[in-house]
C-alpha positions in Angstrom: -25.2 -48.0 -16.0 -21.8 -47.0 -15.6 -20.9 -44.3 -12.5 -17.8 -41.8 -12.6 -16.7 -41.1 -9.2 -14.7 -37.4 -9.9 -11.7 -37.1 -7.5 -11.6 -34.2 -4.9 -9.0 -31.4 -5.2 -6.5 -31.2 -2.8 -7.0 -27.8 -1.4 -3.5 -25.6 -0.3 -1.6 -23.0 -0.3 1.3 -21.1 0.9 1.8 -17.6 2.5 4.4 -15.6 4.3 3.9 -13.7 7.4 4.6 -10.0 7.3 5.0 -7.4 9.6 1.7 -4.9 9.9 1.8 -2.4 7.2 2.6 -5.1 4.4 0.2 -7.0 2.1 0.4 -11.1 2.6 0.8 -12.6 -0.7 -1.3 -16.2 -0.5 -0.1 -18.7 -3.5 -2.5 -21.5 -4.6 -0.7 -25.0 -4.6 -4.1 -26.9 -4.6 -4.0 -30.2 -7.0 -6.1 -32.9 -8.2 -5.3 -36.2 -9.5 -7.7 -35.5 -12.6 -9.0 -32.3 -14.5 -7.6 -29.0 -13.1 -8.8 -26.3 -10.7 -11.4 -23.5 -11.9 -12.3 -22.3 -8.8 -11.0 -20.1 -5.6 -12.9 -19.0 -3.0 -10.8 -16.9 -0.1 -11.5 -16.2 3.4 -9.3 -13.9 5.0 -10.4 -14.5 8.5 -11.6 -10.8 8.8 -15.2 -11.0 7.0 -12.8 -9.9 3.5 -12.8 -12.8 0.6 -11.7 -13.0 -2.9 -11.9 -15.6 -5.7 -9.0 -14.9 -7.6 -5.9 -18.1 -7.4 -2.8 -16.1 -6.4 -4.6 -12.8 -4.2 -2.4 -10.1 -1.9 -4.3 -9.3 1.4 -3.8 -5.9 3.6 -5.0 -6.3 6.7 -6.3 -3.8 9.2 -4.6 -5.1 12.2 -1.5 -7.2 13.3 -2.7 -10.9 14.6 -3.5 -14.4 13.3 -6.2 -15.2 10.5 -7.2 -18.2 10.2 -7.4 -18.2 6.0 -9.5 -20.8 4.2 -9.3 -21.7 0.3 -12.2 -23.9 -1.0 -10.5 -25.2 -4.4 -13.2 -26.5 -7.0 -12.2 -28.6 -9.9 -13.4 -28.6 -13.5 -15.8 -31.0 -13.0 -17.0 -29.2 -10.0 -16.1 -30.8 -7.1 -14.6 -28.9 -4.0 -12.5 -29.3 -1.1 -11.5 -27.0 2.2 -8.0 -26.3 3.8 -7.7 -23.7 6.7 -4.2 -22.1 8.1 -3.0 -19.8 10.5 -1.8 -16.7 8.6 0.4 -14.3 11.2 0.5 -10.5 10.7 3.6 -9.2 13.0 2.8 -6.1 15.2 5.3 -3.1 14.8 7.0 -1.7 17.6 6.8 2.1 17.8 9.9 3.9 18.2 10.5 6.5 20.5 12.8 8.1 23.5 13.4 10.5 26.0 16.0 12.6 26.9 17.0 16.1 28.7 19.4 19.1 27.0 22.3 19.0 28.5 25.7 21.6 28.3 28.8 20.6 26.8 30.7 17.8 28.7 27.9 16.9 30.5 26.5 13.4 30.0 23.3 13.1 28.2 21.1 10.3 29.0 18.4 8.3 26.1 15.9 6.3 27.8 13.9 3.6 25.2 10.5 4.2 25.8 9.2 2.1 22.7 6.3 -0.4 23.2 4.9 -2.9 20.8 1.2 -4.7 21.1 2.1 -8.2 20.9 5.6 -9.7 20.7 9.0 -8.0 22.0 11.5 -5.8 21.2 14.7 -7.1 21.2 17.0 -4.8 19.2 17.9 -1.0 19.5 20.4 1.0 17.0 21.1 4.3 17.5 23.0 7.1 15.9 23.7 10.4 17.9 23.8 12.4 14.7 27.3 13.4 14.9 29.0 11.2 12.4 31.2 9.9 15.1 29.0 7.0 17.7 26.5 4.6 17.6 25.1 2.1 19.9 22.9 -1.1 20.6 22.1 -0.6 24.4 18.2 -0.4 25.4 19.4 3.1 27.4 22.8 4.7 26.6 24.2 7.8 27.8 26.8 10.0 25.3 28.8 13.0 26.1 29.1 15.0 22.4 32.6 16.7 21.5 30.8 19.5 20.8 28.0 22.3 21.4 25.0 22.4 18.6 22.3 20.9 17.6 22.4 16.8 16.9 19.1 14.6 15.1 19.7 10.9 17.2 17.4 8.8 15.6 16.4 5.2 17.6 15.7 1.9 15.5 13.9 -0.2 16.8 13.2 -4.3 15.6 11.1 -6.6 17.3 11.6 -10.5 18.0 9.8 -11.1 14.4 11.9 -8.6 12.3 9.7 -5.8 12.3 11.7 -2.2 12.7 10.5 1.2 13.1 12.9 4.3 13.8 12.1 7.9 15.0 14.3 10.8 15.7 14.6 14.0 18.0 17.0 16.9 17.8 19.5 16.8 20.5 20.8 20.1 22.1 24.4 20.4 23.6 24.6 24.3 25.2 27.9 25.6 24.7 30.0 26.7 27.5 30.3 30.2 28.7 34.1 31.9 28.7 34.4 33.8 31.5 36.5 36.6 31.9 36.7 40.4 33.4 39.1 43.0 33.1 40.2 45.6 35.9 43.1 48.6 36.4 45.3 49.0 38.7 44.9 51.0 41.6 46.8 52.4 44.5 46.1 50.9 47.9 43.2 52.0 49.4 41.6 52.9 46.2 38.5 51.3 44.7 38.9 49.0 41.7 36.3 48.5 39.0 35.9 45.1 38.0 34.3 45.2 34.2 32.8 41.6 33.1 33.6 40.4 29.5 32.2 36.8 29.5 30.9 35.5 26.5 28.9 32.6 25.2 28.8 31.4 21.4 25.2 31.3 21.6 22.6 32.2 23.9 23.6 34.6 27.2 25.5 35.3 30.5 22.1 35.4 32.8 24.4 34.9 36.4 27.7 36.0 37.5 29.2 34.6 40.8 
């Protein structure tokens, strides 16, 4: 009697890594030499399957799966291929800093972290429509008194960016000023203080 000897599948498939937060899209690209393939069977790598050809995965935490795809043919016959599938941590934004009065320098220290990989980029905008900068730790002395939202962008080595912002304070400068008459030697004078601020208030006088 005659005997057919079916061909295996050639089990595969293609997937981008993504940063945590975003679903990895896995393509089938399994073949075989004769009939076509029925049959998916997905392991994530994190106790989650599917059996669909083309699924989207979210996953839980950043790290690597290892993702296996048992392709079966028409006929029935199967075949295994396992990959590393990489799901990028994301750093998390953030910065100190102290209130400062106008002309004074205020000083932005990066205090961002990130589980696994680095952070190797930092944009910031000190909400006045007039600097930016790339430095890890900058220092900026504002043109004016008020109130200023510097935000901090952060991207790690693998693309991944997050950004968080804090309102900035610059105290305005108190004018200082008095008035007095004058007076004939000997005589007292009276010394009346008229220093202003714009906002807040005169709490010393030296």
């Amino acid at each position: 009697y005659p005997v057919e000897v079916y061909p295996l599948p050639i089990a595969d498939f293609i997937s981008s890594s993504v940063c945590f937060g975003n679903a990895t899209q896995f393509t089938d690209s399994s073949t075989v030499p004769a009939g076509s393939i029925t049959g998916w069977s997905w392991d994530f790598g994190d106790s989650n399957t599917d059996t669909v050809q083309n699924p989207s995965h979210l996953y839980a935490a950043a790290g690597t799966y290892n993702v296996t795809l048992i392709a079966t043919s028409d006929i029935g016959c199967s075949n295994i291929v396992t990959y590393p599938v990489d799901v990028y941590a994301m750093p998390l934004a953030n910065f100190i800093f102290t209130d400062v009065c106008l002309n004074q320098t205020t000083v932005f220290t990066d205090i961002s972290i990130i589980t696994i990989g680095s952070i190797t980029q930092w944009d910031w905008d000190f909400g006045d429509g007039v600097c930016t900068s790339t430095l890890q730790d900058p220092t900026y002395v504002f043109s004016t008194p008020g109130t200023f939202i510097v935000t901090l962008d952060v991207t790690s080595d693998n693309g991944c960016a997050s950004m968080v912002g804090y309102p900035v304070v610059v105290y305005p400068l108190p004018i200082a000023d008095f008035t007095t008459a004058n007076v004939c030697l000997y005589d007292s004078a009276v010394f009346t203080n008229t220093s202003t601020v714009s906002s807040g208030s005169v709490t010393s006088w030296q």
